[in-house]
C-alpha positions as CSV (number, residue, x, y, z in Angstrom):
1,X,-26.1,-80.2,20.2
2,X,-23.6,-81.5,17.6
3,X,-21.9,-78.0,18.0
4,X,-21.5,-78.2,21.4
5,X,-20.0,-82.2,20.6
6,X,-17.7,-80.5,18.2
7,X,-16.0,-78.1,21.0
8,X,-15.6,-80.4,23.8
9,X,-13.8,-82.3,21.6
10,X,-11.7,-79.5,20.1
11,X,-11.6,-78.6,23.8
12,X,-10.0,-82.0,25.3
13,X,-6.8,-82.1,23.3
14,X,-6.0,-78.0,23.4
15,X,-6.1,-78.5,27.3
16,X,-4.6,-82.1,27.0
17,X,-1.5,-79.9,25.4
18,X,-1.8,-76.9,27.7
19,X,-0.1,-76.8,31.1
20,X,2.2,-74.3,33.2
21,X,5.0,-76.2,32.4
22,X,7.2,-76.6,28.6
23,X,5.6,-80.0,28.0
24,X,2.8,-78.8,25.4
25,X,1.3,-79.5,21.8
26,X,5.0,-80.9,20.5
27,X,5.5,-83.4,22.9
28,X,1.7,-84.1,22.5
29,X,1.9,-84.6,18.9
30,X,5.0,-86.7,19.5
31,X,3.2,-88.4,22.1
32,X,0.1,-89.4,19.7
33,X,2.3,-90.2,16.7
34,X,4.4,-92.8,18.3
35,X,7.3,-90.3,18.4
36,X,10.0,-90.0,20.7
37,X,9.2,-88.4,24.2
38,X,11.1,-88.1,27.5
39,X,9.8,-90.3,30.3
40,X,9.0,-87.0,32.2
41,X,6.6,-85.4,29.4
42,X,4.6,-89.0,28.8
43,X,4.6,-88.8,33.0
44,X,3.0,-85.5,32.2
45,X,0.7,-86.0,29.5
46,X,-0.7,-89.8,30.6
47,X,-0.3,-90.1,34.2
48,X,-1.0,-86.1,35.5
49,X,-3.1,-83.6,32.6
50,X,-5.3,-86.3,30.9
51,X,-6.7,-88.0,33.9
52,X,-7.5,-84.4,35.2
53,X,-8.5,-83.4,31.7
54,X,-11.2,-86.7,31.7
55,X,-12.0,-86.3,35.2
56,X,-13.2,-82.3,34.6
57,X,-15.4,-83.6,31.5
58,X,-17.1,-85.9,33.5
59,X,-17.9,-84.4,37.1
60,X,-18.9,-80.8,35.2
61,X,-21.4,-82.8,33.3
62,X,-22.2,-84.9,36.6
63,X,-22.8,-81.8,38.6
64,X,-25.1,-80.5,36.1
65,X,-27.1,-83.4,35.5
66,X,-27.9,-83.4,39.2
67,X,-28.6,-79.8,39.2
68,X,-30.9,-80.7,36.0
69,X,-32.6,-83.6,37.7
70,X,-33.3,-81.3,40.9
71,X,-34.7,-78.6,39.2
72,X,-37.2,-81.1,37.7
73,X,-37.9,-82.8,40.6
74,X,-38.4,-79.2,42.8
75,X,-40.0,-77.5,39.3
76,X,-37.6,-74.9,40.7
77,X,-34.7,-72.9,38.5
78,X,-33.1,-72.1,41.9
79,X,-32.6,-75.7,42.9
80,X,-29.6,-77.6,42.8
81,X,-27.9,-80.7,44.2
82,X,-26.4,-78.4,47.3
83,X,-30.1,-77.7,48.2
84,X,-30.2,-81.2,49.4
85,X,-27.4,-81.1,51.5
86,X,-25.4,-84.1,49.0
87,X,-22.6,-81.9,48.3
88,X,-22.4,-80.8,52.0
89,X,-22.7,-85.2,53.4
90,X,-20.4,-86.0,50.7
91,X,-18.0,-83.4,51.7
92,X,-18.2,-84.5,55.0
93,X,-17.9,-88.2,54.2
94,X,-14.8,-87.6,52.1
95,X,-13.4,-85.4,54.9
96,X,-13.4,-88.1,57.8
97,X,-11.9,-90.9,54.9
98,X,-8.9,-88.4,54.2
99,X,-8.3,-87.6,57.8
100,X,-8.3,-91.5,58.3
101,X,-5.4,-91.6,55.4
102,X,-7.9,-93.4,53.4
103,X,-7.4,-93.7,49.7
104,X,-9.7,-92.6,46.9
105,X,-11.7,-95.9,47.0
106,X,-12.4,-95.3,50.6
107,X,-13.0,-92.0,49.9
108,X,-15.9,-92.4,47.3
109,X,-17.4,-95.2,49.6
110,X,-17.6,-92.6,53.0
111,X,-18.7,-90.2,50.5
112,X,-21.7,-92.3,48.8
113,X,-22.4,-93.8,52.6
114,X,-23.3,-90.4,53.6
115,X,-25.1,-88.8,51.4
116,X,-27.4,-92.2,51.3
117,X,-27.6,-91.8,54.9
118,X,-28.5,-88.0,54.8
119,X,-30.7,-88.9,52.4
120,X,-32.8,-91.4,54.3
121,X,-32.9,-88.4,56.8
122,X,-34.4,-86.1,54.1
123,X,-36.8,-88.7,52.8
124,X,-38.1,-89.5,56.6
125,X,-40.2,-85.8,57.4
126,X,-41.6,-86.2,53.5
127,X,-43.4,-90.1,54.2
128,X,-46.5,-88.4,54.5
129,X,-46.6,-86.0,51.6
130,X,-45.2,-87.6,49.2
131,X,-42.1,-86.1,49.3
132,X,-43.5,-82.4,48.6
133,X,-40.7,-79.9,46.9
134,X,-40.5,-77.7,49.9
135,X,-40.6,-80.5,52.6
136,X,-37.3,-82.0,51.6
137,X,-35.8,-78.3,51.0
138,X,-36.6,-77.6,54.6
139,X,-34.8,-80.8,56.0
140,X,-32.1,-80.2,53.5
141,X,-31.5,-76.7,55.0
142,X,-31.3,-78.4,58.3
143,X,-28.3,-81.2,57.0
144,X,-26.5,-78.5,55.3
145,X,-26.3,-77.1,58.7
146,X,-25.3,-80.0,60.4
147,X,-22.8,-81.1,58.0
148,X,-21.1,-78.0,57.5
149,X,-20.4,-77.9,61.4
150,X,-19.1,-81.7,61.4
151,X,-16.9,-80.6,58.4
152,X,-15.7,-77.4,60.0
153,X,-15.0,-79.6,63.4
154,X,-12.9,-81.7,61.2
155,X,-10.8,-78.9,60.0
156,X,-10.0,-78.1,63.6
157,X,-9.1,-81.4,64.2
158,X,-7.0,-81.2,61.0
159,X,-3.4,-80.3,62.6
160,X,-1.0,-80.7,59.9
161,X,-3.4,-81.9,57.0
162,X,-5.4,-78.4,57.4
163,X,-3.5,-77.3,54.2
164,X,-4.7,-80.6,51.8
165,X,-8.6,-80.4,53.3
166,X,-8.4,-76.4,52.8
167,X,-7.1,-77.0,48.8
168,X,-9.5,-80.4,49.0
169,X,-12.5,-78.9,50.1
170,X,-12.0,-76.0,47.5
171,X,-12.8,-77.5,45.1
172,X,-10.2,-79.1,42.5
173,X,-8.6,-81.5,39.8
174,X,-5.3,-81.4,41.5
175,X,-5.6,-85.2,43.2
176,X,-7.2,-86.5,39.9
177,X,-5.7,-89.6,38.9
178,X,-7.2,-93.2,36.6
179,X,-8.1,-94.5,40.0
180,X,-10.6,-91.5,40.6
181,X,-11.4,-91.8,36.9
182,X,-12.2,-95.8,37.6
183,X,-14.9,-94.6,40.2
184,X,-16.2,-91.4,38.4
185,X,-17.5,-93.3,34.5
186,X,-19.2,-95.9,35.9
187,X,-21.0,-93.5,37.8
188,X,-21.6,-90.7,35.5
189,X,-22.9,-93.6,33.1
190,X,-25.5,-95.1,35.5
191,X,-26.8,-92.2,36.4
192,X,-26.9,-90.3,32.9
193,X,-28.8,-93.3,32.1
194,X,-31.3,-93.7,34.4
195,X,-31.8,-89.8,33.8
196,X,-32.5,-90.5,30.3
197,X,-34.6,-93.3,31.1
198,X,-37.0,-91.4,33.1
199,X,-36.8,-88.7,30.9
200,X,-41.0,-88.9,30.2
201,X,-41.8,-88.8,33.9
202,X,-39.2,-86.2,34.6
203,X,-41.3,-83.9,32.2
204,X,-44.8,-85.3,33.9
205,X,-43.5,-83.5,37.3
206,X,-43.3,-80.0,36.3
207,X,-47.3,-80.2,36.1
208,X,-47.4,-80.6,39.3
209,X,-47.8,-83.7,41.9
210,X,-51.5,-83.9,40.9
211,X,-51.2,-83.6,37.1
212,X,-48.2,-86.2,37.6
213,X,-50.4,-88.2,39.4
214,X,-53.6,-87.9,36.7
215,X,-50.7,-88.9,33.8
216,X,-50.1,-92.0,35.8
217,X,-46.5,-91.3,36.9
218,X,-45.9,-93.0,40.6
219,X,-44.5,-90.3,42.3
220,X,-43.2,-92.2,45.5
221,X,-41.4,-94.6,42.5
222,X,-39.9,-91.1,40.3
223,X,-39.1,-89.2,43.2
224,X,-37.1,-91.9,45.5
225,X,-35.1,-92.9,41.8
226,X,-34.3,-89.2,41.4
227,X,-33.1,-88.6,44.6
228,X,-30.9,-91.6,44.5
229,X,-29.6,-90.7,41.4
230,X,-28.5,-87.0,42.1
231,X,-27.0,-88.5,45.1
232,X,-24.9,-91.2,43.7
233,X,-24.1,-88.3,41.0
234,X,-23.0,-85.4,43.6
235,X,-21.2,-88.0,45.8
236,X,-18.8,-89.4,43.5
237,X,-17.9,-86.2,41.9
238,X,-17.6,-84.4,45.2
239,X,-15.7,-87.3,46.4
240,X,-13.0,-87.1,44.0
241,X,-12.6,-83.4,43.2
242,X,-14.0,-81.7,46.9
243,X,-16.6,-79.0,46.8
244,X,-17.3,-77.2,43.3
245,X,-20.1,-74.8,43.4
246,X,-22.9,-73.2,41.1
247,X,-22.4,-75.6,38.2
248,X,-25.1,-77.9,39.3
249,X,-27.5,-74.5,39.6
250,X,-26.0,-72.3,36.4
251,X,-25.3,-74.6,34.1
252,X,-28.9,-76.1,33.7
253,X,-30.8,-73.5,33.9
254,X,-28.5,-71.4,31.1
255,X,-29.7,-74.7,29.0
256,X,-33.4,-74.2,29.4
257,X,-32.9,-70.5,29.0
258,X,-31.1,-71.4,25.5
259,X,-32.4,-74.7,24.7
260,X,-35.2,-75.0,26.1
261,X,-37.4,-78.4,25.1
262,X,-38.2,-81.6,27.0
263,X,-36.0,-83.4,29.6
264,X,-34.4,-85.7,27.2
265,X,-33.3,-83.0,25.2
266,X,-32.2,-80.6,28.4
267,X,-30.2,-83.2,30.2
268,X,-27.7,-84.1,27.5
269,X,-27.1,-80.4,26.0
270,X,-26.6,-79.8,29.9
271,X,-24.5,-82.6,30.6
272,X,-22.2,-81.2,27.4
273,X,-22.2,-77.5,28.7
274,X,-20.9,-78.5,32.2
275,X,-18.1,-80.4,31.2
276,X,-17.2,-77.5,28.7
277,X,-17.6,-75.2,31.9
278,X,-15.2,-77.3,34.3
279,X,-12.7,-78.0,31.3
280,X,-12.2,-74.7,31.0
281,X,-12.3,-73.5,34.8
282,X,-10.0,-76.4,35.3
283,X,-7.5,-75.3,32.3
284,X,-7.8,-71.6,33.7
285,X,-7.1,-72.9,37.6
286,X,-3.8,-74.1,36.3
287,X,-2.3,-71.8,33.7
288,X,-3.4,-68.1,34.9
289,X,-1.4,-67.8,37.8
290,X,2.5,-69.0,37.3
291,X,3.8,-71.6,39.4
292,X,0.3,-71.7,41.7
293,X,-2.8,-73.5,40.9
294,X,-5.7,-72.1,41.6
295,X,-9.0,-74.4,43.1
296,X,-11.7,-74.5,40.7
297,X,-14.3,-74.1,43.6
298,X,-13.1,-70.6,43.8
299,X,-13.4,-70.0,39.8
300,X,-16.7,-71.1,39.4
301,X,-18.2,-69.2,42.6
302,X,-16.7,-66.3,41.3
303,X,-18.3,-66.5,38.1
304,X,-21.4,-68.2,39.7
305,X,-22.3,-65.7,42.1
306,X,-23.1,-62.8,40.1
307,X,-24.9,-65.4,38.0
308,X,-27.4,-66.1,41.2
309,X,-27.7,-62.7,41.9
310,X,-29.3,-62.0,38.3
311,X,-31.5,-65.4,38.6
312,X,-33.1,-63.8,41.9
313,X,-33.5,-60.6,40.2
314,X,-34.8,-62.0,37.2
315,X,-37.2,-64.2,40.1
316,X,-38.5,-60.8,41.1
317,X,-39.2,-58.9,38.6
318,X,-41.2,-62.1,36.8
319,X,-43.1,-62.0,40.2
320,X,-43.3,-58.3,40.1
């Protein structure tokens, strides 16, 4: 772990100091010395690249956690926080607040309000069961659905703003400023630690809902809390940076692959390796093509993709 410590924070000043403009590791340097610096290049550096630096650090490692907790909670490698339909109803949330002209508080708020809502929906057809894996996957297939339709009806209601919820819903550090950075900690905090936490009863649920049960973990208690949490997780990253897939489903299970070991140990090695993954999708978005920026979203589906494709086959020939 302390490797993986060591790079991100190698990693967070070399793409502090790396942009597609001439403001780099001089200015930086003069920047962090007390040195002389135009008002542009501390506008730069303060106000534009380290929010956006921060803000990839914390939802990659926000993502993942979620995708961690999920595969727990399912005892499913395949599972992630989109399974649920969060990263759809926050979508969707954050989609009617920006056509509104609402600002990023609003937009976190309708964000959060509807992913807790579509997650009352998901918890309502598992009362009976106790909440059984495939029960809420099957009503999360159904809110995916649903949500995706209101989103794409939103889009056609769009008019002039079509361009910023295309870019938005891409996926992208673009808008991220210390006011999105002022809603993103506090929730990356709460819900890392609540994580951690229930880190013993997270392990108790890959036995199974009856060995869970026998070891004295209350399932209706672990499973509600978990829920929550990978909601409140996905909803304020998604709400501040749109729609960023596969690091939620890739990035933890690389981690077990590699690390391997209980849930206290997963979760923070898997916190670490998302944010290393967004920083540098994030730092590639914005300096591979000159004078364009491209979304995130589209870098990490691209190299997320192929990724599923191998998990399935992997799936196969295990079951084979």
């Amino acid at each position: 772990m302390k490797y993986l410590w060591i790079t991100l924070l190698l990693a967070i000043p070399a793409a502090w100091g790396i942009g597609s403009n001439s403001t780099g590791f001089a200015q930086l340097f003069q920047l962090l010395t007390n040195g002389e610096i135009s008002a542009a290049d501390r506008i730069i550096l303060l106000d534009l690249r380290l929010p956006r630096v921060l803000g990839a650090v914390f939802v990659g490692g926000m993502l993942s956690a979620a995708g961690c907790a999920a595969q727990n909670l399912f005892r499913n490698d395949l599972a992630s926080p989109h399974v649920l339909g969060c990263v759809n109803a926050a979508a969707l949330g954050a989609v009617a607040a920006l056509l509104c002209g609402a600002g990023s508080v609003m937009m976190g708020c309708c964000a959060l309000g509807m992913t807790i809502l579509t997650l009352f929906i998901l918890l309502i057809p598992g009362w009976q069961t106790h909440w059984e894996g495939s029960t809420i996957i099957l009503a999360g297939v159904a809110v995916n659905a649903c949500c995706a339709a209101l989103s794409s009806g939103a889009l056609y209601l769009a008019d002039e703003r079509l361009n910023t919820l295309v870019f938005w819903l891409l996926g992208g550090f673009w808008r991220m400023g210390w006011q999105e950075l002022c809603l993103l900690v506090p929730a990356a905090l709460c819900g890392w630690g609540i994580l951690l936490k229930m880190a013993p009863e997270m392990d108790m649920l890959l036995l199974g809902d009856r060995g869970a049960l026998m070891s004295g973990v209350s399932l209706k208690k672990v499973k509600i809390t978990a829920l929550i949490v990978i909601a409140l997780l996905t909803a304020a990253a998604v709400s501040c940076c749109g729609v960023i897939g596969f690091v939620g489903l890739a990035v933890p299970h690389i981690v077990r692959l590699t690390g391997g070991g209980s849930f206290r140990r997963v979760l923070p090695l898997t916190i670490l390796s998302g944010a290393l993954l967004l920083l540098g999708a994030d730092l590639g978005g914005r300096t591979l093509v000159p004078d364009r920026e491209i979304p995130v979203g589209i870098i990490t589906a691209l190299a997320g993709a192929p990724f599923f494709f191998y998990l399935l086959l992997r799936r196969s020939r295990n079951h084979a």
